[in-house]
C-alpha positions in Angstrom: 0.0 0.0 0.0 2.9 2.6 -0.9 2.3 5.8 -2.2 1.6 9.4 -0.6 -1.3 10.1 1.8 -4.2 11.4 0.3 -5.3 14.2 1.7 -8.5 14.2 4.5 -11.8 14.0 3.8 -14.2 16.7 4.6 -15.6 14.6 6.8 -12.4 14.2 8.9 -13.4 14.7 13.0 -17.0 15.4 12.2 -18.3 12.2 14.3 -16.6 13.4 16.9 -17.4 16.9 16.7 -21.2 15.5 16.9 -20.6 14.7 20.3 -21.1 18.0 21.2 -24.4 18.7 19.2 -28.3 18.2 20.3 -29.3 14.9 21.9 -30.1 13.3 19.1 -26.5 14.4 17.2 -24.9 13.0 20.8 -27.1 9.7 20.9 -25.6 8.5 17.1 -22.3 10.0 17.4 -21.9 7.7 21.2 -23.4 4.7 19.4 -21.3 5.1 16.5 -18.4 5.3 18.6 -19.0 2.6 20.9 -20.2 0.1 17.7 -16.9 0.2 16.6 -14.1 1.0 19.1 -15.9 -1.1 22.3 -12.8 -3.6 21.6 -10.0 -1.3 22.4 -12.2 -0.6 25.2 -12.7 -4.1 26.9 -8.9 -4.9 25.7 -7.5 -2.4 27.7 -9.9 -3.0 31.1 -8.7 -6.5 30.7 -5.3 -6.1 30.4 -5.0 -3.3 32.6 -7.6 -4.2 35.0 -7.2 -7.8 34.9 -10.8 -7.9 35.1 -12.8 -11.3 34.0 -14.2 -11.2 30.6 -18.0 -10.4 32.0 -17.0 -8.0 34.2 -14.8 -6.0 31.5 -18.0 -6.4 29.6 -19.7 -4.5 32.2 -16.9 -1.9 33.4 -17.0 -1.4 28.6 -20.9 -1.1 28.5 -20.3 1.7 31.5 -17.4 3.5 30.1 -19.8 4.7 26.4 -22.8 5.1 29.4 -20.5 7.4 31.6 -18.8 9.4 28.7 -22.6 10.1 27.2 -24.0 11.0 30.7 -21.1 13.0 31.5 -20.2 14.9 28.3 -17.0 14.2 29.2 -16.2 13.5 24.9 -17.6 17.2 24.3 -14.1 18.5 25.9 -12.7 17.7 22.8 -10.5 19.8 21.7 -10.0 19.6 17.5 -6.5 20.9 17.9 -4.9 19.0 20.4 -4.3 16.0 18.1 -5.7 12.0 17.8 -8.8 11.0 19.2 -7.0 7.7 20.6 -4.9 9.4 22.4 -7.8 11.5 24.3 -9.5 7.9 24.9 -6.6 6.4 27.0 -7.1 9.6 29.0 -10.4 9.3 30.0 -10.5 5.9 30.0 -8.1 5.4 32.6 -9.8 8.3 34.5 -12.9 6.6 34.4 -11.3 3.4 35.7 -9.8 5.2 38.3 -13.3 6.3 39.9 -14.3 3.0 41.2 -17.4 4.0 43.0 -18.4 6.2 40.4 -17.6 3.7 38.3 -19.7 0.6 40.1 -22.8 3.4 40.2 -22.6 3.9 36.6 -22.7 0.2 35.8 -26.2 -0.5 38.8 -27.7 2.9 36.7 -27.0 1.5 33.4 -26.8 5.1 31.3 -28.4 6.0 28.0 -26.0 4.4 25.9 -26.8 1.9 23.1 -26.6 -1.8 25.0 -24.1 -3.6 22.6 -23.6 -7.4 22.3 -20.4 -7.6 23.2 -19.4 -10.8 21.8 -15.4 -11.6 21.5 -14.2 -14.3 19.6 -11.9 -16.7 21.8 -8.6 -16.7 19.1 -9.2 -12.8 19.4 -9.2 -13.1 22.9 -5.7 -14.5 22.9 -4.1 -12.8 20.6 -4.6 -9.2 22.1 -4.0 -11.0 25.5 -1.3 -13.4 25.4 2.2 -11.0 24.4 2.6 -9.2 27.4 2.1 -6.2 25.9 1.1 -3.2 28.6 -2.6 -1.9 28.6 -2.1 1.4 26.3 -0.2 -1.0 24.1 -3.1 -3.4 23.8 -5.9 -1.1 23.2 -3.3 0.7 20.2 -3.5 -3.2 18.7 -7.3 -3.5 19.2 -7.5 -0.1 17.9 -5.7 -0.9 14.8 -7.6 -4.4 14.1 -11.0 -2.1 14.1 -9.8 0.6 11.8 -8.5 -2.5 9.4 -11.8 -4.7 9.6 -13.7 -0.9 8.9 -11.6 -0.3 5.7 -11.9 -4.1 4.7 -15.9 -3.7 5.5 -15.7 -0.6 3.1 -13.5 -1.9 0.2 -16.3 -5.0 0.6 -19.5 -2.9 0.0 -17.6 -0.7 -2.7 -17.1 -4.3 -4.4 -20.6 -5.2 -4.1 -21.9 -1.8 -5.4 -19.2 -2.2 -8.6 -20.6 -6.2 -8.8 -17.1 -7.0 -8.7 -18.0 -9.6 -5.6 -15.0 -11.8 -7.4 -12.3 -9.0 -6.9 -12.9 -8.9 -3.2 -13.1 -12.4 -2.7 -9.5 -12.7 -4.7 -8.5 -10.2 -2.4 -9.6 -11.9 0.8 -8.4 -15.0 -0.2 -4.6 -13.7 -0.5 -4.5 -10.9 1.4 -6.5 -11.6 4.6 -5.6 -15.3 4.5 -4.2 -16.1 7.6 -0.6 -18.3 6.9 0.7 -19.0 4.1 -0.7 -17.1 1.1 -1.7 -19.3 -1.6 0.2 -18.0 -5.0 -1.2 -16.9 -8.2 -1.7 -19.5 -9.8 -3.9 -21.4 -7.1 -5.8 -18.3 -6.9 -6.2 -18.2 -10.9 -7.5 -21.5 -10.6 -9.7 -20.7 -8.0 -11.3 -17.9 -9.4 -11.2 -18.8 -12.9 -9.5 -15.9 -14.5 -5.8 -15.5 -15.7 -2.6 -14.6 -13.5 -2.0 -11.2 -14.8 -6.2 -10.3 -13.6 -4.9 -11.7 -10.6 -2.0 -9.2 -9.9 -4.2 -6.2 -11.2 -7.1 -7.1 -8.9 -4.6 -7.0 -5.9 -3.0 -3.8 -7.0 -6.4 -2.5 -7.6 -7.9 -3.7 -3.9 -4.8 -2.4 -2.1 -4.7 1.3 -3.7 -8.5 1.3 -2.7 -7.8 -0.4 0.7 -5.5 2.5 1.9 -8.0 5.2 0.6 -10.4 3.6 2.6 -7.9 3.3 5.5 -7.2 6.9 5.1 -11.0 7.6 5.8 -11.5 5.5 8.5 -8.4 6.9 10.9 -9.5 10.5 9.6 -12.6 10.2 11.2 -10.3 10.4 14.8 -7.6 13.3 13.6 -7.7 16.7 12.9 -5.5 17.0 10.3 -3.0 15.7 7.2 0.1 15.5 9.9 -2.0 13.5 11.9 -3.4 11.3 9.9 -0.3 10.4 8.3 0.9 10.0 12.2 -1.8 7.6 12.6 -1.1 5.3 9.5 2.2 5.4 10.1 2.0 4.4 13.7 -0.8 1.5 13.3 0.5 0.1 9.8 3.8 1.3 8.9 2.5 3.2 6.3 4.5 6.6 5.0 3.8 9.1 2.3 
């Protein structure tokens, strides 16, 4: 995924800029937060906290219920940098407050209930390298931003009808092991080694556009951003 960094969408901070809105702007902008970062969330708490898995469940549910009651997320400040950098702040306040913390949990809050359902391989991996909390939730973090872009570059695929490209794609680039090479893949699919390489090429240069959006959506700016990619994927302009 070489290249330079594209620059921001308009869109860049916007959900978190909603946070400070009306009720109903705070409501979607909480659940839309919570939907997809809950797993840095409940990483950290368990890894920090050493909490068992139902009770970081709990303590994760509380932390989107206490940051919506609170407002705490409209103290945002735009030019004070990443978005995951504010979160281990507030998280680890939040932690810190154990009664407030145990009240928040008995009240249950206004935030969306989500099934907080971890798969068991995930579990270990994000648990099993000894790596410290902050470290933990930057890994969680960066598994969420990638399954986002891959969710993307899937739907973009569907709209196109080009289902086959993403399936080629999946099949080399998300495969877990040993890649299988082009011509198994050709086989596979049905189509010739050189469409092979293109779809790839083509995938991947859409696959960082889409990556590009998704951390956007937690900086401010093009520095950051390309902070951000660097930092979770190794990836420089």
């Amino acid at each position: 995924m070489g290249g330079g960094t594209p620059d921001l969408p308009a869109t860049a901070w916007s959900r978190l800029i909603a946070v400070r809105g009306d009720a109903r702007e705070r409501q979607s902008a909480m659940d839309y937060l919570a939907e997809h970062y809950w797993k840095p969330v409940y990483f950290y708490i368990r890894r920090g906290w050493r909490k068992p898995v139902e009770e970081s469940k709990d303590l994760t549910q509380a932390f989107f219920a206490w940051a919506m009651e609170t407002d705490v997320l409209g103290r945002l400040d735009p030019s004070r940098g990443r978005f995951r950098a504010f979160l281990k702040v507030i998280l680890r306040n939040f932690l810190n407050r154990e009664h407030e913390t145990s009240r928040t949990i008995k009240r249950g809050g206004t935030a969306t209930i989500l099934p907080l359902e971890v798969d068991p391989g995930e579990e270990a991996e994000f648990l099993a390298d000894g790596l410290s909390p902050e470290a933990t939730l930057d890994a969680a973090w960066k598994a969420s931003v990638l399954e986002q872009a891959v969710e993307r570059l899937r739907r973009t695929y569907d709209e196109r009808g080009k289902r086959q490209a993403f399936e080629v794609f999946r099949d080399h680039d998300l495969t877990l092991g040993d890649r299988p090479d082009y011509e198994t893949l050709a086989r596979k699919h049905g189509v010739t080694r050189v469409a092979i390489s293109d779809i790839l090429t083509g995938a991947r240069t859409l696959l960082r556009q889409f990556l590009v959006e998704v951390v956007s959506e937690s900086v401010t700016n093009s520095q950051d951003a390309r902070d951000e990619l660097r930092d979770l994927f190794g990836i420089t302009s």
